[in-house]
Phi, psi and omega in degrees: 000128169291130187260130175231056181266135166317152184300140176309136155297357173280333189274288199284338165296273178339316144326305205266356190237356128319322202313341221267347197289142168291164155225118188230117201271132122029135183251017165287188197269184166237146170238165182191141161165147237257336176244052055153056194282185153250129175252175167232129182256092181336283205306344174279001201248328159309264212291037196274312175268011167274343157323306186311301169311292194323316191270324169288289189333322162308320182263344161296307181278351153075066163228160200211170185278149159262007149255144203234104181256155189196131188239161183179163178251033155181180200282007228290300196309340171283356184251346189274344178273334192248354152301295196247336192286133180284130149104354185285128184235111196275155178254299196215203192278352208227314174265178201166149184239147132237113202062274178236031183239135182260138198260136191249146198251109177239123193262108195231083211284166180306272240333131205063000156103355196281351184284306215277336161334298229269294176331306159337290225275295207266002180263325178317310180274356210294005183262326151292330155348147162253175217295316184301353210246342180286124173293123160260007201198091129251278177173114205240133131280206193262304199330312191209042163313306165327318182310305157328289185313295241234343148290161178284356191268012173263168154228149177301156172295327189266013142291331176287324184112007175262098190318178133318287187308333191289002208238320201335320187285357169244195166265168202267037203252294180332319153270354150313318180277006182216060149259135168270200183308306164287009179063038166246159214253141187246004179204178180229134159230225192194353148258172181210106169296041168269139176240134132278208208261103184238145196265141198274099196298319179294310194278359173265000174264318190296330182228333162285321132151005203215141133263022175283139187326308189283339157314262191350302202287329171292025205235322185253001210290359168185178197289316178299323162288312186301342185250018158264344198263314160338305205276006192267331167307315197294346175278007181247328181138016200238141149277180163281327186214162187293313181212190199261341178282346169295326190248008175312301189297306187310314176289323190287333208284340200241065188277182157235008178216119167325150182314305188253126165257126162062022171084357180247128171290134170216152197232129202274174194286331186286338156302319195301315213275286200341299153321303199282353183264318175301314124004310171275295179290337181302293197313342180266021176070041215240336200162126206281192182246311193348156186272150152302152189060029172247157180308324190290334196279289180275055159266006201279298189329348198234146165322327195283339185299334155082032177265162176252338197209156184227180179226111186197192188270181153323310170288325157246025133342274184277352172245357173234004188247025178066039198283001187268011173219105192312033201237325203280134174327335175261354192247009161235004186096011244208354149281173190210110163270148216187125176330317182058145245296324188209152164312130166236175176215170147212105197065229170118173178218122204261078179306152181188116174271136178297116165292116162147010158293158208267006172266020184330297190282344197245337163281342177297291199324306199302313206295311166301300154020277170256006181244002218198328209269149195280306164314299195274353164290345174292282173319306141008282190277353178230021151229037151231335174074050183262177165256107196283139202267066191204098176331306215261323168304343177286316179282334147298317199275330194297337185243049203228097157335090180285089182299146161314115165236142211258146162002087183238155158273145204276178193277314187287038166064358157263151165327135175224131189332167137277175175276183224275310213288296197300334179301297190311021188069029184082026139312118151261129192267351202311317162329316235254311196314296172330293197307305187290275173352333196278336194281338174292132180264123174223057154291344203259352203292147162219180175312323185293334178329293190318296204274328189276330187294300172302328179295308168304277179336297177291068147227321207261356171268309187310277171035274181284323163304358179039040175254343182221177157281176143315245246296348177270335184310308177288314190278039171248296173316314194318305187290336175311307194311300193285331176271353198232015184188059182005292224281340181296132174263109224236326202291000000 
């Protein structure tokens, strides 16, 4: 339900007693670049203090902006604000007010590399800026949060005024991934992205003899069961998975050595197995090459595609597996979920404050707000159907009777999904989600991830297409490597 209540006096007491925070950037280094290079960007590293004056004179004279600039590639933190934020009011598709702060929304979809363009082009200067025009709020994925993080154009959290305690409740992968070089955390986030295995029910009754979670997982409980269970699908008429990229992310997320060490590229051994397991199933017909988000890739969604299991999050359960068209296995209830051979994460979204905004105190709230207030993460998770990045809110909801709600039409007259309990078949994954959230290691994250995980993968299809050898694939990586990251020793 949309809240259009005037800002709270608890909310403006919470302002005024913010005020006192500073903004102090980071000594990590800065990077920018428009294909996702390491550059070095002079101008964020020059306005870094002038940034500093800009944002404490703001919070020193306890005066604030009357705009709230906030940049993201897609609607989603605007539909959450405007959804859950107390006191938040849309003016149009692009504005919003809270209270006398007019909030301006500027919306740059990924596609090309143009989001991370625009941020590149507005942060650097962003202390020059004039005040209505100053970024105060932008919006990170994991891929390449560092380029950020690790620049002068974040601000630490504890300038801001946010304590360790005020975070505890949430999890620690989550904060791991937007700490900079010196440990200190430049962002929050208001999801907690753990994922498993979710599974084909009809065909795990047809061929495991069961679709109970713990039947199953035990059928998937390491890489040495799933491809013995593999080879037992293709005899009923099933892959296990649509393509070897449905399981990438499960290997990458649990590497134990970073892309890049000491300036040197290296493929860590659990990367190495990922091949050689993927690999092993194209050849027995086990399972495909397709790119992800492709038609052929989301045929598993529908009964006739004959996949047994995808690898994913809370989201894309609900927003991507067609549960808004009742023909589909999720638009009947007919999915089942289950940890599956290793922990994992996928995506999330990432709050950060700009350095030189003139919002310090209106950028804290927001932060707390979504990231932390129990109540609006509660809502959260049960009319978006997020898994929300809150220990005890996870843990509540996991011993919480979820009713099914099935597929329906909405007042504009399109489908609208069921929630996540009617997709699993009257499953609450939230235990299994938690459980998983605690396990993830992002120790390993580095600058590089985005370009080396995509570059590796294409180059390892020809591989599996039996179009190259391994050692011509990889050295087809090496190069990719070395053209999209100078500075990397590839060789």
């Amino acid at each position: 339900m949309r809240k259009t209540r005037l800002v709270s006096a608890a909310m403006a007491a919470t302002f005024a007693a913010s005020l006192i925070a500073g903004c102090g950037a980071s000594g990590g280094g800065t990077t920018s670049s428009a294909a996702g290079g390491q550059t070095t960007t002079k101008a964020a590293q020059t306005t870094t203090k002038a940034a500093e004056k800009t944002t404490t004179k703001a919070a020193a004279s306890g005066s604030e902006g009357k705009v709230l600039n906030i940049q993201a590639w897609n609607e989603e933190f605007k539909s959450r604000m405007e959804d859950h934020y107390p006191g938040y009011e849309k003016v149009d598709a692009t504005t919003g007010k809270i209270g006398d702060v007019t909030v301006k929304w500027t919306i740059t979809p990924s596609k090309d590399n143009a989001y991370q363009n625009q941020l590149d082009k507005v942060l650097p200067d962003n202390a020059k800026a004039s005040a209505d025009d100053k970024v105060d709020i932008f919006l990170m994925e994991a891929d390449y949060a560092l380029k950020y993080v690790n620049a002068d154009v974040t601000m630490s959290l504890k300038d801001l005024g946010i304590s360790d305690s005020d975070i505890s409740d949430q999890y620690k992968y989550t904060q791991d991934i937007v700490k900079d070089k010196s440990g200190n955390l430049k962002g929050l986030a208001w999801q907690a992205c753990s994922a498993g295995l979710i599974y084909n029910r009809e065909a795990a009754k047809e061929v495991l003899g069961s679709d109970d979670p713990a039947t199953v997982q035990e059928s998937v409980k390491d890489w040495g069961a799933f491809t013995d269970t593999a080879a037992k699908l293709k005899e009923a008429g099933y892959n296990i998975t649509a393509t070897t990229n449905d399981t990438y992310r499960v290997y990458s997320n649990n590497v134990k050595t970073p892309w890049v060490k000491d300036g040197k590229l290296t493929v860590d051994d659990n990367i190495k197995k990922w091949v050689d397991d993927s690999k092993a199933l194209v050849d027995a017909g086990e399972t495909g090459t397709q790119d992800l988000w492709s038609d052929d890739w989301s045929k598993g969604f529908y009964p006739d595609g004959k996949v047994f299991c995808y690898f994913g999050p809370a989201w894309l359960i609900n927003f991507s597996m067609k549960g808004d068209d009742t023909s589909s296995i999720a638009g009947q209830g007919g999915w089942g979920f289950c940890a599956g051979p290793q922990s994992f994460y996928w995506g999330g979204t990432w709050i950060a404050a700009a350095t030189g905004t003139d919002n310090p105190a209106l950028v804290k709230d927001i932060m707390l707000k979504m990231t932390t207030d129990k109540d609006i993460l509660k809502d959260i998770s049960l009319k978006d159907a997020d898994c929300v990045n809150s220990k005890s809110v996870n843990a509540a909801l996991a011993g919480e009777t979820i009713d099914p709600v099935a597929p329906a039409q909405g007042d504009d007259g399109k489908m609208k999904p069921g929630n996540i309990t009617y997709i699993l078949g009257g499953q609450n994954p939230y235990k299994e989600l938690s459980e998983g959230a605690e396990k993830v290691d992002m120790s390993n994250i580095s600058d590089y991830d985005q370009g080396c995980n995509e570059e590796f993968q294409k180059a390892m299809k020809n591989y599996f297409d039996g179009n190259a050898s391994y050692d011509d694939a990889l050295t087809q990586f090496k190069k990719a490597v070395n053209e999209k990251y100078p500075d990397v020793q590839a060789d």
